[in-house]
N, CA, C and O of each residue as an XYZ file, in Angstrom:
360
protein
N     115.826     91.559     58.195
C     114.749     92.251     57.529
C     114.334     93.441     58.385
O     114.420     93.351     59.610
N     113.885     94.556     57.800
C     114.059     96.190     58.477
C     112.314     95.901     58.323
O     111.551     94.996     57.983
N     112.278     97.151     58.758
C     110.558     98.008     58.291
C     110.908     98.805     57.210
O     109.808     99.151     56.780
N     111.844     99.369     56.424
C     112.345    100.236     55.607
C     111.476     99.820     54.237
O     110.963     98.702     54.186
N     111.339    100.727     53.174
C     111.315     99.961     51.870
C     112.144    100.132     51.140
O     113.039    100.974     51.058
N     111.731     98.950     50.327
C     112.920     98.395     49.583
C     113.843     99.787     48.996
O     115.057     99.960     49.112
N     113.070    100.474     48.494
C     113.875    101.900     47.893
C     115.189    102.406     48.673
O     116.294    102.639     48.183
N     114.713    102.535     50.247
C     115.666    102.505     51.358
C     116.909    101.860     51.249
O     118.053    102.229     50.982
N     116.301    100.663     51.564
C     117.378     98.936     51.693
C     118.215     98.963     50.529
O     119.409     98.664     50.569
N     117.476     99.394     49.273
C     118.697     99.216     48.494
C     119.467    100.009     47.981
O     120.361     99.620     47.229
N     119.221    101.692     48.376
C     120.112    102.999     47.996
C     121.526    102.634     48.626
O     121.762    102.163     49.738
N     122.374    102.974     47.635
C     124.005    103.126     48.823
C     123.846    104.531     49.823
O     123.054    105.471     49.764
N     124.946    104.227     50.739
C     125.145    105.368     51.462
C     125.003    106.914     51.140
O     124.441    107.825     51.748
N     125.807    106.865     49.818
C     125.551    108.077     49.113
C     124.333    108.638     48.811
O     124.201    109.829     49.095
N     123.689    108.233     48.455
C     122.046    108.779     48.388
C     121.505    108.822     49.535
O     120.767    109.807     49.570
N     121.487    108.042     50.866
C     120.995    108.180     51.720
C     121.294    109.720     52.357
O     120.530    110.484     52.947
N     122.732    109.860     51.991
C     123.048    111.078     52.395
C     122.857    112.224     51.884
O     122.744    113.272     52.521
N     122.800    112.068     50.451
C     122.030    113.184     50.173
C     120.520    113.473     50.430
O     120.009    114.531     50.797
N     119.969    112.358     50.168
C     118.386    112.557     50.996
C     118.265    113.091     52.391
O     117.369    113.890     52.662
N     119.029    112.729     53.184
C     119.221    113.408     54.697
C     119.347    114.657     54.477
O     118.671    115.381     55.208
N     119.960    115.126     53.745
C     120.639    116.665     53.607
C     119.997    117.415     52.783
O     119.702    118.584     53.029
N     119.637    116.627     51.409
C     118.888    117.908     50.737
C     117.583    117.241     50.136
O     117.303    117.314     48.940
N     116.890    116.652     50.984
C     115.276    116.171     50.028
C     114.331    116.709     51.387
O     114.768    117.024     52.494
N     113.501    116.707     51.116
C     112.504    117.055     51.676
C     112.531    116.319     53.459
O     113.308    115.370     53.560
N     112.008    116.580     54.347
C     111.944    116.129     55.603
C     111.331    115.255     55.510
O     111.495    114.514     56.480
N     110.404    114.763     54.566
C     109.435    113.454     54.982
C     110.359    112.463     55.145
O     110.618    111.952     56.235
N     111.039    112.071     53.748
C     111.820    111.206     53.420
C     113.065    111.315     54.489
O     113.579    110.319     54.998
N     113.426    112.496     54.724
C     115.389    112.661     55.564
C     115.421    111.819     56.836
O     116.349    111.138     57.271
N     113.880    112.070     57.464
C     114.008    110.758     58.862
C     114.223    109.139     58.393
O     114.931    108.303     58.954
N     113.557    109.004     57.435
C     113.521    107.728     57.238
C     114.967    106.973     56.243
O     115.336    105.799     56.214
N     115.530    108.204     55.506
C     117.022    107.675     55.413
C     118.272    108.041     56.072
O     119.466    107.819     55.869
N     117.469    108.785     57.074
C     118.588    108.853     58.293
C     118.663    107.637     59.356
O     119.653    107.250     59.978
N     117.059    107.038     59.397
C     117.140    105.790     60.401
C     117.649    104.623     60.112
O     118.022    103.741     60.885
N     117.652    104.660     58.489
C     118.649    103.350     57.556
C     119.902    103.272     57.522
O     120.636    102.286     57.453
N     120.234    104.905     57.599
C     121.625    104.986     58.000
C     122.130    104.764     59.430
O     123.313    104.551     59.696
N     121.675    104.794     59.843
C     121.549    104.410     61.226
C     121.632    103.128     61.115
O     122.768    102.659     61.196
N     120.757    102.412     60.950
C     120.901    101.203     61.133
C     121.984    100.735     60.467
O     122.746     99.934     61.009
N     122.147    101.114     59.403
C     123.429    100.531     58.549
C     124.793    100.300     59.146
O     125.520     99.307     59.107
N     124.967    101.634     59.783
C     126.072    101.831     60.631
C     125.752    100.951     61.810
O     126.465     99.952     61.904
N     125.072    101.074     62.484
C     125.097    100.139     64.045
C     125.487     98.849     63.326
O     126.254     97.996     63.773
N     124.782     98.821     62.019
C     125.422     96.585     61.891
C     126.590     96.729     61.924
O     127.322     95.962     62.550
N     127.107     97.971     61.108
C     128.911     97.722     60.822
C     129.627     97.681     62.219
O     130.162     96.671     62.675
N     129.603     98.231     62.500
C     129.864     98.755     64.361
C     129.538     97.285     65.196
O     130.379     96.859     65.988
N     128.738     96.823     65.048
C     128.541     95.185     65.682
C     129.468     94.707     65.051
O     130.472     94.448     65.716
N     129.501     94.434     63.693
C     130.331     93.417     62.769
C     131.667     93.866     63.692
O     132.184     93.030     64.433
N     132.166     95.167     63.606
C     133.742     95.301     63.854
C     133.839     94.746     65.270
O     134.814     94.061     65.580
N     132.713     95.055     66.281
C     133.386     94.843     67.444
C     133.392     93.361     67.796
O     134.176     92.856     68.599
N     132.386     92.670     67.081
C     132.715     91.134     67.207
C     134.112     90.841     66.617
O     134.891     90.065     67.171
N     134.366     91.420     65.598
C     135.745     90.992     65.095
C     137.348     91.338     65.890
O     138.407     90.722     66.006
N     136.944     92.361     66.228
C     137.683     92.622     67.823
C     137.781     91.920     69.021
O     138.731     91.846     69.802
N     136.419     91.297     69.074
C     136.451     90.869     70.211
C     137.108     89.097     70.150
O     137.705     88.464     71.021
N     136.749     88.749     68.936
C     137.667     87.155     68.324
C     139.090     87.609     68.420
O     139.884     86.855     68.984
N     139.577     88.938     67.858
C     140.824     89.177     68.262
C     141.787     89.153     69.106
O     142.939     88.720     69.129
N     140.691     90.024     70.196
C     141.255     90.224     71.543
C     141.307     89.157     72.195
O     142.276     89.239     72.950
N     140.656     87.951     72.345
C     140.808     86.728     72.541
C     141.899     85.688     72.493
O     142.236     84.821     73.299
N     142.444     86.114     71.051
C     143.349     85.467     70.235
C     144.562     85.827     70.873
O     145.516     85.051     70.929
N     144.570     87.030     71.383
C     145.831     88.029     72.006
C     145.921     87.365     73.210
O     147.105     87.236     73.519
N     144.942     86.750     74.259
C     144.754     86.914     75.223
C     145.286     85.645     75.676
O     146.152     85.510     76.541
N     144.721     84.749     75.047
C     145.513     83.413     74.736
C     146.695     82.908     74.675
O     147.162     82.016     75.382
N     147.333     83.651     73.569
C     148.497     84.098     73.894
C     149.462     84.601     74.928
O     150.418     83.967     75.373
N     149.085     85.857     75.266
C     149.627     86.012     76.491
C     149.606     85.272     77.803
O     150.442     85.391     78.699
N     148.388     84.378     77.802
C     148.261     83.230     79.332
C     149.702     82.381     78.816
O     150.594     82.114     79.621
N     149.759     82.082     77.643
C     150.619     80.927     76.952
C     151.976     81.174     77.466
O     152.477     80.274     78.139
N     153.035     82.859     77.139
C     153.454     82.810     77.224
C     153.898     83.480     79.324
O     154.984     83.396     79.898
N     153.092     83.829     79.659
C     153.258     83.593     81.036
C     153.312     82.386     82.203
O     153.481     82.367     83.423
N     153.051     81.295     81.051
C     153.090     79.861     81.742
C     154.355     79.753     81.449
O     155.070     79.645     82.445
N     154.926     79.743     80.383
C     156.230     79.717     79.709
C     157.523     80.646     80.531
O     158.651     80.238     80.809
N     157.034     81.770     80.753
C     157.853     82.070     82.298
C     158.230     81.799     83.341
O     159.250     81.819     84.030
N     156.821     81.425     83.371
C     156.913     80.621     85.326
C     157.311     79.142     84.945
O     158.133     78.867     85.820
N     157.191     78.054     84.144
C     157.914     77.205     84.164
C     159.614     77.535     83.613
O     160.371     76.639     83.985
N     160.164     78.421     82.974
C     161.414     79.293     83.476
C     162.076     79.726     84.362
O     163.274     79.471     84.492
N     161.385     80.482     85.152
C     161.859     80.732     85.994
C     161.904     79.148     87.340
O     162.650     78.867     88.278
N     160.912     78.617     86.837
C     160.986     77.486     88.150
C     162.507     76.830     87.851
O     163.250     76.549     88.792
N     162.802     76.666     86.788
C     164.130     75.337     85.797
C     165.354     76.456     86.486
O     166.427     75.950     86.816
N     165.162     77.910     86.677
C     166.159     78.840     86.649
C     166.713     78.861     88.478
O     167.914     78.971     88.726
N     165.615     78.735     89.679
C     165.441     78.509     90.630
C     165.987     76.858     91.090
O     166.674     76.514     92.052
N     165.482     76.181     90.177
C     165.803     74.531     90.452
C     167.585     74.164     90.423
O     168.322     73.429     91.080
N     167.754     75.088     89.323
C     169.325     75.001     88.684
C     170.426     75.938     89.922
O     171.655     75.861     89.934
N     169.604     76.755     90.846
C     170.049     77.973     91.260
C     170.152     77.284     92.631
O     171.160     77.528     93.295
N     169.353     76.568     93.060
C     169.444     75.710     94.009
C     170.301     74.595     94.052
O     170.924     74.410     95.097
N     170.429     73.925     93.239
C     171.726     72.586     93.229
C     172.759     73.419     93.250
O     173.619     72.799     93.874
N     173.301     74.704     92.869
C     174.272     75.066     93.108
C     174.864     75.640     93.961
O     176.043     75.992     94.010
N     173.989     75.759     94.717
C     173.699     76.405     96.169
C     174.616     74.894     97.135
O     175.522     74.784     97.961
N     173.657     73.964     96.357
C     173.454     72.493     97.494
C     175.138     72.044     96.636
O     176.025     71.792     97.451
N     175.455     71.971     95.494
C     176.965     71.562     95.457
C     178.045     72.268     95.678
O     179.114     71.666     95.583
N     178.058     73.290     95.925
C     178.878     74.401     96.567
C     178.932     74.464     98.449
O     179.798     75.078     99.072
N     178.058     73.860     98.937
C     178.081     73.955    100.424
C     178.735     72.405    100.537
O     179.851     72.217    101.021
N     177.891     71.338    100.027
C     178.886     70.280    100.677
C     179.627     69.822     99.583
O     179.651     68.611     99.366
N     180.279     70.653     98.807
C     181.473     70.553     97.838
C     181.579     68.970     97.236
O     182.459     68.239     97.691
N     180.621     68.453     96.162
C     180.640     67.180     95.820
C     181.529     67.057     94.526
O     181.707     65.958     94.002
């Protein structure tokens, strides 16, 4: 809930913008600050949704860097017995 009235709250963008631009100054601050506000929610909304994203990514990537290093350990382990059956030739 804003301080705005309802007239505000419920114009679309489009009118807000023309009121900014071509109505009188009383009114242009006060549907410029709705627009304002309008935009900052969207701008929150996206960056939370980004930020669940980036998460999702991030997750991922720990996942598959565990998945390396237990690779490379199996690749080292394997690299070593052959080391150890090649010296005392079993």
């Amino acid at each position: 809930m804003s301080n705005f009235s309802p007239k505000l709250e419920d114009a679309d963008e489009k009118q807000l913008y023309y009121w900014v631009n071509e109505v009188a100054h009383s009114i242009a601050s006060l549907a410029s600050d709705e627009l304002s506000r309008r935009i900052s929610s969207k701008l929150q909304k996206t960056i939370e949704n980004f930020n669940q994203e980036s998460s999702k990514q991030t997750e991922k990537m720990i996942r598959l860097t565990w998945w390396i290093v237990g690779l490379t350990v199996i690749l080292v382990l394997g690299l070593a017995t052959q080391i150890f059956l090649a010296v005392y030739k079993f």
